[in-house]
C-alpha positions as CSV (number, residue, x, y, z in Angstrom):
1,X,141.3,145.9,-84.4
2,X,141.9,149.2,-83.0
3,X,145.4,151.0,-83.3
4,X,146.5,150.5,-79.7
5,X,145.7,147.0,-80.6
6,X,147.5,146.6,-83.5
7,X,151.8,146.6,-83.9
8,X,153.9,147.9,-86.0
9,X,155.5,145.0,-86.9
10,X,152.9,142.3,-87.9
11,X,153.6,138.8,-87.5
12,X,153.6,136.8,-90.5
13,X,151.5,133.3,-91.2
14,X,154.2,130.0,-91.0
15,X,151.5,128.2,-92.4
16,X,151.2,130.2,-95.5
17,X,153.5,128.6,-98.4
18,X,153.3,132.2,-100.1
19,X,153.0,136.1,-99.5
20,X,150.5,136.4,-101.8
21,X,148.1,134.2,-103.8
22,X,146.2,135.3,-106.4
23,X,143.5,133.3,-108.5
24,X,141.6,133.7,-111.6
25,X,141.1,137.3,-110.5
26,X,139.1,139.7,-112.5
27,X,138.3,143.4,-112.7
28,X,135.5,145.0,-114.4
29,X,134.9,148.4,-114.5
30,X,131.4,149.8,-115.3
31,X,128.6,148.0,-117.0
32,X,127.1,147.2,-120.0
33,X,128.4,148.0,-123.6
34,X,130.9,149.9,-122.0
35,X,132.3,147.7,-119.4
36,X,136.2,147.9,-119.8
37,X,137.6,144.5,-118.1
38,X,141.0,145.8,-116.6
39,X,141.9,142.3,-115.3
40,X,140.7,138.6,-117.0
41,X,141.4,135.7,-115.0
42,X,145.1,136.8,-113.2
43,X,146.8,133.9,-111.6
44,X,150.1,134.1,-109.9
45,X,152.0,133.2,-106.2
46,X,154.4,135.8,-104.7
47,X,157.0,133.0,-102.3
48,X,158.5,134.5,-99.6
49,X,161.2,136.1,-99.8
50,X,160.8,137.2,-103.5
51,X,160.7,140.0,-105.7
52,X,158.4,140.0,-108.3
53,X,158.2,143.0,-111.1
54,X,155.0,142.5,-112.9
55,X,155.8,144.3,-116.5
56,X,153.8,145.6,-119.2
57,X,152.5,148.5,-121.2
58,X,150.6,151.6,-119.7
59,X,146.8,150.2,-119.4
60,X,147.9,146.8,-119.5
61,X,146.6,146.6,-115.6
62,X,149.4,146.4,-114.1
63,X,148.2,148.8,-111.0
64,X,144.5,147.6,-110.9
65,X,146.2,144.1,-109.7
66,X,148.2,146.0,-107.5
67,X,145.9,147.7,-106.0
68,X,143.6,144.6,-105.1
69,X,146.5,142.5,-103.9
70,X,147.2,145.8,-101.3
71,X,143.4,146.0,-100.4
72,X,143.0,149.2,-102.4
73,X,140.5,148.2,-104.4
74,X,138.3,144.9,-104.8
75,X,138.2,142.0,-107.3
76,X,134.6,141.5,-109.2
77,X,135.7,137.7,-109.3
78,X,138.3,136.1,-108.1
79,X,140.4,135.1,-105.0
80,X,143.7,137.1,-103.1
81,X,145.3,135.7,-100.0
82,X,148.1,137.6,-98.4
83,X,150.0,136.3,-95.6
84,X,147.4,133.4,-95.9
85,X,144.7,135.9,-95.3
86,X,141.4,136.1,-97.9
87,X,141.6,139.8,-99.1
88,X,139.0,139.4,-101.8
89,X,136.7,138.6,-99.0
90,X,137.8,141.0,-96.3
91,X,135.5,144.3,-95.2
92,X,136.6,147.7,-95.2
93,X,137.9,147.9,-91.9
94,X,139.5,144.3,-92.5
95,X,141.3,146.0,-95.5
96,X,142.2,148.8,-93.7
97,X,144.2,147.0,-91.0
98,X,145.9,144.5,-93.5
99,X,147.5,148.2,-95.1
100,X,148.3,149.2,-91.7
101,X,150.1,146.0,-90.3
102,X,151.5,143.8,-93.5
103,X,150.6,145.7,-96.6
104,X,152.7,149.0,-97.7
105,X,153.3,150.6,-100.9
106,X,155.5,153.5,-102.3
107,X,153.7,155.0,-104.7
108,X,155.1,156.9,-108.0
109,X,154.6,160.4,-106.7
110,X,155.8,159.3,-103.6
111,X,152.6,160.7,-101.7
112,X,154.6,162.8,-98.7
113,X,152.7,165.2,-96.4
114,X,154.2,168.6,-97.5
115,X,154.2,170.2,-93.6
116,X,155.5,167.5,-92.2
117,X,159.6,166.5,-91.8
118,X,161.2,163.9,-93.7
119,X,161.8,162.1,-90.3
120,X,157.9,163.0,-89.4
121,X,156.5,161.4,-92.5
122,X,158.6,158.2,-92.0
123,X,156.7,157.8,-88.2
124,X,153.4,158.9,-90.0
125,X,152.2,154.3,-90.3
126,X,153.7,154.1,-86.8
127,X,152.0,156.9,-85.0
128,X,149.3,154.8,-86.7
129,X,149.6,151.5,-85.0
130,X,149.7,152.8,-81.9
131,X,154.0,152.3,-81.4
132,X,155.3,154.2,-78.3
133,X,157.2,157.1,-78.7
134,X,160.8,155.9,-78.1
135,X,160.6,152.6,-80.7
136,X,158.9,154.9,-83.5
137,X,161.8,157.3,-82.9
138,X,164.7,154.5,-82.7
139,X,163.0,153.2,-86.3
140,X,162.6,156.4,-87.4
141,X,166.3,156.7,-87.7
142,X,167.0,153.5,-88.4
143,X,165.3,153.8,-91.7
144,X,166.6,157.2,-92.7
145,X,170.1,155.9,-91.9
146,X,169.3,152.8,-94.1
147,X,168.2,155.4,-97.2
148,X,171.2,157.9,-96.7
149,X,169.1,160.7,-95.0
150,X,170.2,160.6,-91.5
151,X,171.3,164.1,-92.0
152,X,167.9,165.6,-93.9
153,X,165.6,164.5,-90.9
154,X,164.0,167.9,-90.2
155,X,164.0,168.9,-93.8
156,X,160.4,168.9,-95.4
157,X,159.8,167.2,-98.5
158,X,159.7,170.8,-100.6
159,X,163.7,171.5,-99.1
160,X,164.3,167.9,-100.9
161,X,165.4,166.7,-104.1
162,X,163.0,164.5,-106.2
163,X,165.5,161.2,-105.3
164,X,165.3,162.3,-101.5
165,X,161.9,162.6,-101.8
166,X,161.7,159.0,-103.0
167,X,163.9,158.2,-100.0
168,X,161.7,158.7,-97.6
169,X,158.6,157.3,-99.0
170,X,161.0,154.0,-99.1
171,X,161.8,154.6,-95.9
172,X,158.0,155.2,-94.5
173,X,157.1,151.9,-96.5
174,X,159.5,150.0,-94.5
175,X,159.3,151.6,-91.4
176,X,156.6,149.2,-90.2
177,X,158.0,145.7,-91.3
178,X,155.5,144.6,-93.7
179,X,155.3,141.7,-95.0
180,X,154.5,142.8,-98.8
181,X,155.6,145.7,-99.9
182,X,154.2,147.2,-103.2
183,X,156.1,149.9,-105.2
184,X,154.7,151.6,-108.4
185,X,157.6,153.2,-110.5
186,X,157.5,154.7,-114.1
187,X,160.3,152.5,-115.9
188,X,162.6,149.8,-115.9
189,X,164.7,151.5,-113.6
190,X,165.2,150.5,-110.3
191,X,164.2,153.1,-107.4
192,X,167.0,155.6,-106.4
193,X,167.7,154.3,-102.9
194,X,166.7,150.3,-103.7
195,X,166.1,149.0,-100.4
196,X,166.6,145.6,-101.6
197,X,169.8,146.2,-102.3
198,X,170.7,147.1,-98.9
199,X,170.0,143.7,-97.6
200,X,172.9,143.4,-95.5
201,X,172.0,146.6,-93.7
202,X,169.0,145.2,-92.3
203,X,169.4,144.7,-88.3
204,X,166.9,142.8,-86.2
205,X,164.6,146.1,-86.5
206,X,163.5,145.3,-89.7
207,X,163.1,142.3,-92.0
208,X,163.1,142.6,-95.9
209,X,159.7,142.3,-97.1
210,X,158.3,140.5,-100.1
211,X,158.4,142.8,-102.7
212,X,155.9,143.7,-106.4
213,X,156.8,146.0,-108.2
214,X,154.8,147.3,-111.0
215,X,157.0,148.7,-114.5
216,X,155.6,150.7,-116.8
217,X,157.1,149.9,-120.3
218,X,157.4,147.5,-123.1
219,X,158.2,143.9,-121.7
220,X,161.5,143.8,-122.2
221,X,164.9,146.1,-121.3
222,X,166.9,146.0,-117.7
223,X,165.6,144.5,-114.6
224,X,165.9,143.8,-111.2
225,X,164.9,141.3,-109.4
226,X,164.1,137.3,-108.6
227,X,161.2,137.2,-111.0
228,X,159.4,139.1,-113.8
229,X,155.5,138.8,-114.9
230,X,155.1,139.6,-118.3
231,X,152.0,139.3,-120.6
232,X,149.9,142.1,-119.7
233,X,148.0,143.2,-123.3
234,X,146.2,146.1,-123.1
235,X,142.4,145.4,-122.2
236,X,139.8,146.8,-124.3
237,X,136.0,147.4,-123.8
238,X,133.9,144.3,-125.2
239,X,134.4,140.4,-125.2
């Protein structure tokens, strides 16, 4: 798929019961005596419409499942569908166009371009798939008005604070419509400018994704959400 091909606003599978499906996946990394397996035979359904906060100590690998249910990074066993699509078994370029149509993530340091606007880093995935010019601007606004920074639009992420900043890498994850979205944050607290909780904001633009979110921390304290995955022990080198 090419990017005039592809659309900013991906069509989801009907026929898939779930977002995401993940089986008896495992992660190895290296070989040998000092192979550390991040990831032992991981199991779990995302439904649609659900947010799912997948909890546990730093190491535990929490990210490393992230990052192969986004097509960041591959399984060494195992099986991922998302949107009723086999990840696990997808190439590169397969991988790459799942992150640019139904995949997005808003990473912990947020991951802005430093020269670019806060209203230019929100178009950044829809210059991407090829939108026209007048949509990516209509969405573009749309998504800074949802976050509260209608008014910081030209401002670049260095004339922003930290929560601003986090703003608008919400608002460039949900820019496109995915169908999954996938946020990494650093504790039990939700992000600054929750987009799930602006539900009712949502107009025919946009469509609240399914949602993981990965929490560093012991498994307990606040949370927020449909559904919690707990159980990730730390994973040490050797059977």
């Amino acid at each position: 798929m090419t990017g005039a091909e592809a659309t900013a606003t991906a069509p989801h599978n009907e026929a898939a019961p779930n977002a995401v499906e993940v089986r008896d996946v495992e992660r190895i990394f290296g070989a040998g005596p000092t192979a550390v397996p991040a990831l032992r035979g991981v199991s779990l359904d995302v439904p649609r419409g659900a947010l799912i906060a997948v909890r546990g100590r730093s190491g535990s690998g929490k990210t490393t499942l992230l990052n192969i249910v986004g097509g960041l990074d591959r399984p060494t066993a195992g099986m991922v569908r998302v949107d009723g699509a086999e990840v696990s078994a997808m190439t590169e370029t397969e991988r790459r166009d799942l992150r640019r149509t139904k995949v997005a993530f808003i990473f912990q340091a947020f991951g802005l371009l430093p020269i670019l606007s806060a209203a230019e880093n929100v178009g950044v995935p829809l210059r991407i798939a090829g939108l026209p010019r007048h949509e990516r601007e209509e969405r573009v606004q749309l998504m800074l008005d949802i976050t509260g920074l209608g008014d910081h639009a030209a401002q670049r992420p260095g004339e922003l604070s930290g929560g601003q900043q986090q703003r608008v890498a919400i608002a460039r994850a949900l820019a496109g419509a995915p169908q999954v979205l996938i946020t990494y944050v650093g504790d039990t607290t939700p992000p600054t400018a929750s987009p799930w909780r602006n539900r009712g904001k949502y107009p025919r633009l946009v469509t609240p994704p399914r949602t993981i979110r990965s929490i560093h921390g012991p498994e307990r304290g606040s949370f927020f959400g449909s559904k919690q995955i707990t159980g990730f022990p730390v994973r040490r080198a050797g059977p």
